[in-house]
C-alpha positions in Angstrom: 282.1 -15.3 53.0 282.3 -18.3 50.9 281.0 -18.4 46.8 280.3 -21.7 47.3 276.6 -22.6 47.5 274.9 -26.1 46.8 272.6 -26.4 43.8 271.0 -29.7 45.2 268.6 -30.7 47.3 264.9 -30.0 47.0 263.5 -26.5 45.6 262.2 -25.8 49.5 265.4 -26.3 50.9 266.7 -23.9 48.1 263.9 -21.6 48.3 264.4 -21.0 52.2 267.7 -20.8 51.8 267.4 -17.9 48.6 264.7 -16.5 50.5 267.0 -15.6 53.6 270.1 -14.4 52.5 268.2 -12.4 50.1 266.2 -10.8 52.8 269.6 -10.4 54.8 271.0 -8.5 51.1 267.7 -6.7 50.5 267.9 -5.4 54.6 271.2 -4.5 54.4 271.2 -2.9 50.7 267.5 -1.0 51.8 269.6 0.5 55.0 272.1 1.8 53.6 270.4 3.5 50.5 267.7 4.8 53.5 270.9 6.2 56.0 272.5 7.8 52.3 268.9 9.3 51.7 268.9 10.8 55.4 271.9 12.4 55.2 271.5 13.8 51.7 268.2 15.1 53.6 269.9 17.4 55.5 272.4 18.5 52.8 270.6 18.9 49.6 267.4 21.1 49.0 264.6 19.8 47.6 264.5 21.3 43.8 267.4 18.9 43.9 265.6 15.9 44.8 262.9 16.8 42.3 265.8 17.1 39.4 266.9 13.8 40.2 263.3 12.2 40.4 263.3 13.4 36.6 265.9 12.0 35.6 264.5 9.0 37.7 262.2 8.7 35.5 263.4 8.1 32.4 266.2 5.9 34.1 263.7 3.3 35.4 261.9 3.3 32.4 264.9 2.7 30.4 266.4 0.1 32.5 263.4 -2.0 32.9 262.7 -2.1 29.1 266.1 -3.1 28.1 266.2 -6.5 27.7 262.8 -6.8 26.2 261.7 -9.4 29.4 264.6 -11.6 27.8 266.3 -12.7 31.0 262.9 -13.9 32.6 263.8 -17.1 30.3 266.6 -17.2 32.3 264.8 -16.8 35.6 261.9 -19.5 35.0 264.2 -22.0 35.6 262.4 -24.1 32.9 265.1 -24.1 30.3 268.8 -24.8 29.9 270.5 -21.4 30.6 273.4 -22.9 27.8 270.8 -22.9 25.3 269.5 -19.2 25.5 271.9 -17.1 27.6 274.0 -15.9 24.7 270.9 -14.7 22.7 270.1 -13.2 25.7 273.0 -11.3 26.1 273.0 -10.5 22.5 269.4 -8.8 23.0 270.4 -6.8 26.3 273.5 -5.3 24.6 271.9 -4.2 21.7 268.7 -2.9 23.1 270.6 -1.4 26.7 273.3 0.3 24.2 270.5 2.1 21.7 268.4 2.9 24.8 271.1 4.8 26.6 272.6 6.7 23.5 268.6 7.5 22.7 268.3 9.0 26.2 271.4 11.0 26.0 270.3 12.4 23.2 266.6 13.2 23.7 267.8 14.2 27.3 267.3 18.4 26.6 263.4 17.3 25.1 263.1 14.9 28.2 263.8 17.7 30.6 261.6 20.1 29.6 258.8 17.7 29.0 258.8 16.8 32.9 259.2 20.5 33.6 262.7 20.7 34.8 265.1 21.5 32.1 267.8 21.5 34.3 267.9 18.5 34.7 268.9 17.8 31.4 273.1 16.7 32.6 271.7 14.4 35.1 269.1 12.7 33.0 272.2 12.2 30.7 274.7 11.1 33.4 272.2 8.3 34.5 271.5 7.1 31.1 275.1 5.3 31.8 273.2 3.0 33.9 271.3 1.5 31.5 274.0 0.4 29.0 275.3 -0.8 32.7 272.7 -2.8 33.3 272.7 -4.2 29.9 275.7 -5.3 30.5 274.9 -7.2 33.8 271.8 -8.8 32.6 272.3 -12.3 31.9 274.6 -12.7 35.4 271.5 -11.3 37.5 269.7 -14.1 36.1 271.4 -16.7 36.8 271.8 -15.7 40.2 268.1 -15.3 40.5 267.3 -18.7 38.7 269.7 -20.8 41.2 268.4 -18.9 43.9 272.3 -17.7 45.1 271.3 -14.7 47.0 274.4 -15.4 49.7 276.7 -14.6 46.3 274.7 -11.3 46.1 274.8 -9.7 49.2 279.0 -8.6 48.8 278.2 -7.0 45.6 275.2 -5.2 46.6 276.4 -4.0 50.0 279.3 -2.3 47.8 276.9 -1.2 45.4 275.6 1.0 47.9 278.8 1.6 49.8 279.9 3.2 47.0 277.4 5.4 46.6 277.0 6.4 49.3 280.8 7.4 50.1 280.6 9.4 46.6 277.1 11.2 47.4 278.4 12.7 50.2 281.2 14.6 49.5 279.9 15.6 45.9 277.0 17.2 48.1 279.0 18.6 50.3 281.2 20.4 47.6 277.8 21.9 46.2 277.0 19.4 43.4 273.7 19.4 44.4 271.9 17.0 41.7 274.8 15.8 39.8 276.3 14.2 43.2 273.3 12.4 43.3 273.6 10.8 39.9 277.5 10.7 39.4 277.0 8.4 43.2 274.4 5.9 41.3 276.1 5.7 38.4 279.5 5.0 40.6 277.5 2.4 42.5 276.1 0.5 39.5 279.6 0.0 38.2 280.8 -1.6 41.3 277.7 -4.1 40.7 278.1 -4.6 37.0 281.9 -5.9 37.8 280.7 -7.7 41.1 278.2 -9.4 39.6 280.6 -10.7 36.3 282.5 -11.6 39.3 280.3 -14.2 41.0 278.0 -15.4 38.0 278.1 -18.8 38.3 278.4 -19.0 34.6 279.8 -16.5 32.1 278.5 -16.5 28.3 279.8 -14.8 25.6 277.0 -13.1 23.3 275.8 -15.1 20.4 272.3 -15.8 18.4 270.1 -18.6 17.6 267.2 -16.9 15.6 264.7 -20.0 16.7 265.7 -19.7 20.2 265.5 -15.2 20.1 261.6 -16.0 18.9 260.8 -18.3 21.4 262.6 -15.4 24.4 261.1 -13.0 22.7 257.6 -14.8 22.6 257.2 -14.5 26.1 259.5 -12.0 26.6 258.0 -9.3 24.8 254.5 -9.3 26.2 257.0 -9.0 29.4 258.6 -5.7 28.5 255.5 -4.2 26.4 253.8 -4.5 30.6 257.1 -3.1 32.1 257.2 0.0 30.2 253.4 0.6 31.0 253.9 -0.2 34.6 256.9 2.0 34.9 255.2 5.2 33.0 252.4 4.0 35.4 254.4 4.2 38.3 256.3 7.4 37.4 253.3 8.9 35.8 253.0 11.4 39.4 256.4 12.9 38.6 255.5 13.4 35.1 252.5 15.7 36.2 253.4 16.9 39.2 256.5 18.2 38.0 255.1 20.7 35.7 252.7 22.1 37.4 253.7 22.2 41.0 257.3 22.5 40.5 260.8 20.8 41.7 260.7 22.0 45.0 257.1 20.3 45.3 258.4 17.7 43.3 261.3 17.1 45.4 258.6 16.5 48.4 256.6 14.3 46.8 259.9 12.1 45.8 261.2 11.8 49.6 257.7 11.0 51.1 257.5 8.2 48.0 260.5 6.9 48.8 259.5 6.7 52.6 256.4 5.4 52.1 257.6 2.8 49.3 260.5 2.2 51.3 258.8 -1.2 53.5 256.8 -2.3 50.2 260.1 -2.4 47.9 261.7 -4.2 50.4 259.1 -7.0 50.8 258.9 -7.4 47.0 262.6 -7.6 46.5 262.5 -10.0 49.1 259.7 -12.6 47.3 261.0 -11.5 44.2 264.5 -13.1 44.7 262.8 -16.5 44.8 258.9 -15.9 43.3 259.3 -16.4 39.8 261.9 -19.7 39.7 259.5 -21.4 42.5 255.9 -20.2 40.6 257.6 -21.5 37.2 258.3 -25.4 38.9 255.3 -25.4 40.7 253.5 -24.2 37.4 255.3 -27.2 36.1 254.4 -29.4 38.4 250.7 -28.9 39.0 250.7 -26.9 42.2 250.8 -23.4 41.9 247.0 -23.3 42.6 247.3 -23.7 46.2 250.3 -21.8 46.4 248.6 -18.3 44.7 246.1 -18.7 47.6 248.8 -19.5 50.3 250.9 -16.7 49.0 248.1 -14.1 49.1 247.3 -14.7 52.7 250.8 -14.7 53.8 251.7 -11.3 51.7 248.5 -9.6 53.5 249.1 -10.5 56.6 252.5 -8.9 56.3 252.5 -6.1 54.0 248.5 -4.5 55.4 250.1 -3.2 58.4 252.9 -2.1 57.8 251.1 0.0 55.3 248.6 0.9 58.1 251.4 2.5 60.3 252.9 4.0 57.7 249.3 6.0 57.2 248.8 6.6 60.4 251.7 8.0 61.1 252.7 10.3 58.6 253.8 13.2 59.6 255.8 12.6 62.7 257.8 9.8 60.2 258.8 12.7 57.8 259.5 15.1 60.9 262.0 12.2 62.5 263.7 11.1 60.1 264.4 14.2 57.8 263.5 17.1 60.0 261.0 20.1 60.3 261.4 21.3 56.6 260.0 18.8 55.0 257.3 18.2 57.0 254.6 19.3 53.8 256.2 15.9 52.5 253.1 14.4 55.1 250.3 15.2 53.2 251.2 13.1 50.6 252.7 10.3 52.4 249.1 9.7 54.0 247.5 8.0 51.1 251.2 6.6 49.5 250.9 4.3 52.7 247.8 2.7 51.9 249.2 2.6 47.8 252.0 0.4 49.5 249.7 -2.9 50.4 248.2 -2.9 47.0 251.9 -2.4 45.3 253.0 -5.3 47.4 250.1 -7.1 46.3 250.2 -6.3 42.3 253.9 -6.9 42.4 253.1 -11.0 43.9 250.6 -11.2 41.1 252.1 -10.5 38.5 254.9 -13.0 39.7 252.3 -15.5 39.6 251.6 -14.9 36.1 254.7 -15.0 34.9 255.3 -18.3 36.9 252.5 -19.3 35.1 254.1 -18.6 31.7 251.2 -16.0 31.1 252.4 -12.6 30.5 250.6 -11.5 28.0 247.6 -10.6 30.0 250.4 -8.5 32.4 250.4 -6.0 29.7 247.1 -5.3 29.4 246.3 -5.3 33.7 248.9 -2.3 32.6 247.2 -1.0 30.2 243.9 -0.6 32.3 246.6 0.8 35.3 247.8 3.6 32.8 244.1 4.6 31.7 242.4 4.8 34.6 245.7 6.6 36.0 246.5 9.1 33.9 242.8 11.4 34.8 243.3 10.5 38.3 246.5 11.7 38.6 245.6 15.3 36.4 242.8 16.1 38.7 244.4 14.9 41.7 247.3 17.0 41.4 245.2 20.4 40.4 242.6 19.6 43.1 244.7 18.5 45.8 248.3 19.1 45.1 251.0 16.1 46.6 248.1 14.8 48.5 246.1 14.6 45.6 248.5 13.0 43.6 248.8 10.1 46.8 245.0 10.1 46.6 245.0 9.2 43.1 247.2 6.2 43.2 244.8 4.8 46.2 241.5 4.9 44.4 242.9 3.4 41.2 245.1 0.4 42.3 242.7 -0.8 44.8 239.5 -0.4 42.8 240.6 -1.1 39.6 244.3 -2.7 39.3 243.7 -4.9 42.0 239.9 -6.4 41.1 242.0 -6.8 37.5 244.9 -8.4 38.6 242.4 -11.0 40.9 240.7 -11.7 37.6 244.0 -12.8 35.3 245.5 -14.5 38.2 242.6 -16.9 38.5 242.7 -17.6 35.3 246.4 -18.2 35.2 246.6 -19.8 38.1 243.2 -21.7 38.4 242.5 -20.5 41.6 239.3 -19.1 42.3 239.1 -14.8 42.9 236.7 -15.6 46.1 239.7 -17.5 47.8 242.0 -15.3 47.2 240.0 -12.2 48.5 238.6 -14.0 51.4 242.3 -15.0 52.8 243.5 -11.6 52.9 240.2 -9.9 54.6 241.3 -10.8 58.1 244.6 -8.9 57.9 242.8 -6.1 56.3 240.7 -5.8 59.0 243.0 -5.9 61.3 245.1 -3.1 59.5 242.6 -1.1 60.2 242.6 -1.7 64.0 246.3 -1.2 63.8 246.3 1.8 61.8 243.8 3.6 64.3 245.5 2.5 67.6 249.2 3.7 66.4 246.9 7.0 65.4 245.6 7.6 68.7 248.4 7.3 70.9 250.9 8.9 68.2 248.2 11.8 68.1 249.0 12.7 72.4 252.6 12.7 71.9 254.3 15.8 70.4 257.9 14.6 70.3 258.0 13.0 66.3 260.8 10.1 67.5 258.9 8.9 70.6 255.2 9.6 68.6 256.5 6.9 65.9 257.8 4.6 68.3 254.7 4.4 70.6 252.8 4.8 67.9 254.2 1.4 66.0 254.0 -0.1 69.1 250.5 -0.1 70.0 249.6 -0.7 66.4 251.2 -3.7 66.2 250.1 -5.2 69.5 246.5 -4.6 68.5 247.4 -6.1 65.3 248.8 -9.2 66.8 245.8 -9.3 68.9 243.3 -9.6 66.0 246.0 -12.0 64.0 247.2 -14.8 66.5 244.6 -17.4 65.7 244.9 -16.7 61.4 248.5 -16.5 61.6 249.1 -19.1 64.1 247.3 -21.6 61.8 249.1 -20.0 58.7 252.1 -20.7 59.7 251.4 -24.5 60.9 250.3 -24.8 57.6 253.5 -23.9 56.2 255.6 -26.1 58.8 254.0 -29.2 57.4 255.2 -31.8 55.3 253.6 -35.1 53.5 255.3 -36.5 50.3 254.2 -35.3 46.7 255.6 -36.2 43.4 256.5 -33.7 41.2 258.1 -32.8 38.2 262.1 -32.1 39.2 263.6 -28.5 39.2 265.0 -28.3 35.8 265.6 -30.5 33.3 268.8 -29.1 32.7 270.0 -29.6 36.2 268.3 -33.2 36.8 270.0 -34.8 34.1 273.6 -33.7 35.2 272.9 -33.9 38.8 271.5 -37.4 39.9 271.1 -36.2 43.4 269.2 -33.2 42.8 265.9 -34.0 44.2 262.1 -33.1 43.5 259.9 -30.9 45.3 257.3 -32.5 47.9 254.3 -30.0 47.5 253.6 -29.7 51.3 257.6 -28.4 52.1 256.2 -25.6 51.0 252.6 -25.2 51.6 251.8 -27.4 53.9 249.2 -29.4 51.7 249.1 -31.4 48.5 247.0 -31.0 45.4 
């Protein structure tokens, strides 16, 4: 596979090119953690999975807080990369390095905070990532900025390759949790040298304070909203561990990761290409149209699949990992639905940072954390798993998403009536969709052939009710009319003459 990819033409061409070999690496990287997941499925026994949620938790929180949001000046695509990457680096190597000796060291407290003091080596084994991903920081946002998903997919592949050839015989040899962990750490090194490999640029670290306060200025709001999204979105381990338990815990882990499973992949997807497009067309006047364009088009993709995911529950968990963890079902019935408005917040908050305005991001998380936190309590001493599933529903789709409509509006300019009335047609035909793959999984007994004919007949209804909208979406997207805009990076136009600007319509099929 040739490194070589062009940097020139317009930001469509670039964008549909990112856009597809990053869904080919996302595909690829998503099937091969899900097979290592299956296997480990029939291997390792739940109180394992729940030891390595815990540590989970305090991973991703680590990780995403790191770099203090420095690298998304990196990723706008708005600045010359020569000018900040260094103080970027600087910033990831100091706060990735403090972070992970912090967590080894708090690791016993940690542990017995989430309820599983046990878990205590692991939590410390996968702090290692996080100096790891420190250390890969400022090469991940290159790649992201110039849209060179085709360099990624080698690296990533191995990434999980790596993995997954250490999980298995660690398991096997009775590791239990620990070959879970040692296997992700394994992996990440593969990346971290992979991605040194292919950066397109490396930088040595160095610091310009005027430059670390202007990173920082946007940066910080940035990171101050990841590490309130990510206690958010880990807040359900944090209870449920506790007071139900790791074996519990360990079921509520596999059906999240199922049921997250389609929405991460979707995400990672826009996400290779969301922010650096949003930031140009922010630049150049037409990210208006696009946050309504975007909206409709991420509905009518991510509603069913989080329909079918619903509706068929417990026949997923019984295929795919077997009888025993079929109590994994109950919760996986309302982490479907949780799915579409992930997918959703996740494109929004792209939006806003393409904008430039992330300072309202941290308080959307804010609100999220709030109005979490008593959900999630009751929900998990009322109704157990399920009621921990439950809780996410009712508070990101009554109160995260009516928020996140709100700031994106106002970042955007795009009115919150357009952008909920161009996803209402999908939504209604989720629910179509959602009900027929119900019905006819409800008369089969076998789990494989009840998912497939399920999936089936939910998607034909759904394509029923969706021709005509989607039909006319995607003309909309096919069409093209000159637009002048401003060019993809100042940086770039300047050294490259034949680097070219951005006709509104390539993308969205209409000017301002």
């Amino acid at each position: 596979m040739s490194l070589a990819e062009p940097r020139t033409g317009t930001l469509a061409s670039r964008l549909r090119r990112g856009t597809l070999w990053g869904a080919v690496n996302i595909g690829l990287s998503r099937l091969l953690q899900f097979v290592t997941t299956l296997v480990l499925a029939r291997l390792v026994a739940p109180e394992h999975f729940g030891a390595l949620a815990v540590a989970l938790v305090v991973q991703t929180i680590a990780v995403n807080i790191a770099e203090l949001g420095a690298t998304a000046s990196l990723g706008r695509g708005d600045r010359d990369p020569d000018e900040i990457a260094p103080t970027v680096f600087t910033t990831s190597l100091l706060t990735s390095g403090l972070l992970t000796a912090l967590v080894i060291i708090l690791a016993p407290l940690l542990a017995a905070a989430l309820g599983d003091p046990g878990a205590t080596p692991v939590i410390q084994v996968m702090a290692l990532t996080v100096l790891l991903s420190g250390l890969t920081s400022v090469p991940t946002a290159l790649i992201w900025r110039d849209f060179l998903q085709k360099r990624r997919i080698l690296v990533d592949v191995l990434n999980a390759l790596v993995a997954l050839a250490l999980v298995v015989p660690m398991a096997l040899w009775g590791w239990g949790a620990m070959a879970l962990a040692l296997s992700r750490v394994g992996g990440q090194l593969t990346a971290t040298i992979g991605y040194w490999i292919i950066s397109p640029k490396r930088y040595k670290p160095g610091f310009n304070r005027a430059e670390a306060k202007e990173i920082l200025r946007l940066g910080l709001p940035l990171a101050m909203a990841n590490l309130v999204v990510f206690v958010t979105l880990n807040l359900d381990y944090m209870v449920i561990g506790p007071a139900l338990g790791p074996v519990q815990l360990g079921l509520y882990l596999l059906a999240f990761n199922l049921a997250s499973t389609p929405s991460n992949i979707i995400t990672a997807i826009i996400r290779t290409v969301a922010v650096p497009t949003f930031g140009r067309l922010n630049a150049s006047g037409n990210l208006r149209e696009a946050a309504v364009k975007v909206t409709a088009g991420i509905a009518y993709v991510g509603f069913p699949v989080s329909a079918l995911l619903t509706a068929l529950a417990l026949p997923l968990i019984v295929a795919f990992y077997g009888e025993r963890w079929s109590a994994a079902a109950a919760a996986m019935v309302s982490l479907g639905l949780f799915g579409a408005a992930r997918i959703l917040s996740e494109v929004f908050a792209d939006l806003c940072v393409g904008a430039g305005k992330t300072v309202g991001l941290f308080w959307v998380q804010v609100a999220w954390l709030l109005a979490l936190a008593p959900a999630m309590f009751f929900g998990v001493r009322l109704g157990g798993i399920a009621g921990a599933g439950m809780a996410h529903v009712v508070v990101t789709w009554f109160v995260v998403i009516p928020v996140y409509l709100a700031l994106v509006a106002k970042s955007t300019g795009a009115r919150v009536l357009s952008l909920v009335r161009t996803a209402l047609p999908a939504a209604a035909a989720a629910v179509a969709c959602g009900f027929a793959a119900w019905l006819v999984a409800s008369w089969i007994s076998v789990a494989v052939f009840a998912v497939a004919a399920g999936a089936v007949a939910g998607m034909a209804v759904y394509a029923a009710c969706t021709y005509r909208q989607v039909r006319t979406l995607l003309g909309g997207l096919r069409q093209t009319s000159p637009a002048d805009v401003a060019p993809l990076d100042p940086a770039m136009a300047a050294a490259d003459p034949t680097a070219e600007v951005l006709p509104a319509a390539d993308l969205f099929g209409e000017r301002k």
